[in-house]
N, C-alpha and C positions, 0 to 999 in steps of 0.2 A: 559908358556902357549903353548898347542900344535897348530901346523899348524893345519889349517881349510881347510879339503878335499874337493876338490868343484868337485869329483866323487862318487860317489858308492866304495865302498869296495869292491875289485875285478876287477874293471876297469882299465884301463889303458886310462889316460887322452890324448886327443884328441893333434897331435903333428902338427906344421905347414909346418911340410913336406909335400913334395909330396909322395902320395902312392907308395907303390911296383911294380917293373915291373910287367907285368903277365908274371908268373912262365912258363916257356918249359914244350911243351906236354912232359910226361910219354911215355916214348919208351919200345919197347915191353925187349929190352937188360936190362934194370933197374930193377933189383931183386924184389920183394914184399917188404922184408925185410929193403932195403931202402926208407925212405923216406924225402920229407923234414922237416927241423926243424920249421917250424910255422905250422904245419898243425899236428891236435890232432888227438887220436885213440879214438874209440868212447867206451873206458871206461872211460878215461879221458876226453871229453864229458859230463859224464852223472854224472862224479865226481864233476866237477866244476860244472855242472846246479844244483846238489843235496847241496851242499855250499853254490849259490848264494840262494837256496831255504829258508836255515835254515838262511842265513843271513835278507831278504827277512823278515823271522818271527819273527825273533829278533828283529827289526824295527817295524814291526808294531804291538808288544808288548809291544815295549819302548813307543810308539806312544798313542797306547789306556792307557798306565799307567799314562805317562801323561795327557794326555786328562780326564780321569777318576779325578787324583787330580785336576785339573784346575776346573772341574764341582763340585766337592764336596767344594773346598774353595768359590767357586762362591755360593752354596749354604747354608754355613756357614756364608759367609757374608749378605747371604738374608735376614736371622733370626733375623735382628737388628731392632731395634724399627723403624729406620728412612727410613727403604724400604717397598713398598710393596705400594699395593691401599692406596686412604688417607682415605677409611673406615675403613679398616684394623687397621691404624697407627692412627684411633684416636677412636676404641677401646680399643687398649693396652693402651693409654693415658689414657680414661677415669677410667680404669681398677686402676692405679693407683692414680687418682684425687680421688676417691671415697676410697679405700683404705683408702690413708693420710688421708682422710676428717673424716673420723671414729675413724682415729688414736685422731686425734682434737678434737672432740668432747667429748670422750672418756675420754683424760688427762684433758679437761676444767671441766668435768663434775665432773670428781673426783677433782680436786681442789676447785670446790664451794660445794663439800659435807665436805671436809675438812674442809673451813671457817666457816662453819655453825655450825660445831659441835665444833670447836671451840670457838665458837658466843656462843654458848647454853653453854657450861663449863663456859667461862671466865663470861662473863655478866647476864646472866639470871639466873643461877647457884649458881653460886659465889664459885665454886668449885677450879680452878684455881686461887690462886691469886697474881698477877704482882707488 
């Protein structure tokens, strides 16, 4: 598992040193050409700001993508019989009580037309005989 950055990408983590002396004035004998080594040129400046920019959006890319799944499973979860108002959840409920109860009705109903017309062959009939 990798270390967990507790900077920015790009940073350089805060050290418990004491700071740097201040640097000696620049004397007019000091060439242009030199200078010192912590202090940048201002393409290199505008490089790293242009880097931390695109890192910067890559983040909060990754950011809104997650965010974005987070709200869609939250909203996939929503859709389940057992969320939402209780008039809501006891529509969907009755939606199926009334269903099944058709379903019932239905398979009873054709069962007592079966016995009956079996009534009518076997005994009134006498068509069938056991």
């Amino acid at each position: 598992m990798a270390k967990r950055q507790r900077t920015r990408p790009g940073r350089r983590p805060q050290s418990n040193r004491p700071s740097r002396p201040a640097a000696a004035p620049v004397t007019p004998a000091a060439s242009p050409s030199t200078r010192p080594s912590a202090s940048l040129s201002a393409a290199e400046e505008a490089r790293a700001a242009e880097i931390e920019a695109q890192i910067v959006a890559e983040e909060r890319a990754a950011t809104a993508s997650r965010d974005r799944s987070r709200d869609r499973r939250r909203a996939d979860a929503g859709r389940t019989r057992d969320s939402g108002p209780i008039e809501l959840r006891a529509e969907q409920e009755y939606a199926y009580v009334v269903r099944d109860v058709r379903r019932i009705v239905r398979v009873g109903g054709s069962l007592l037309v079966v016995l009956a017309a079996l009534f009518v062959l076997i005994d009134v009939l006498g068509i069938i005989k056991l």
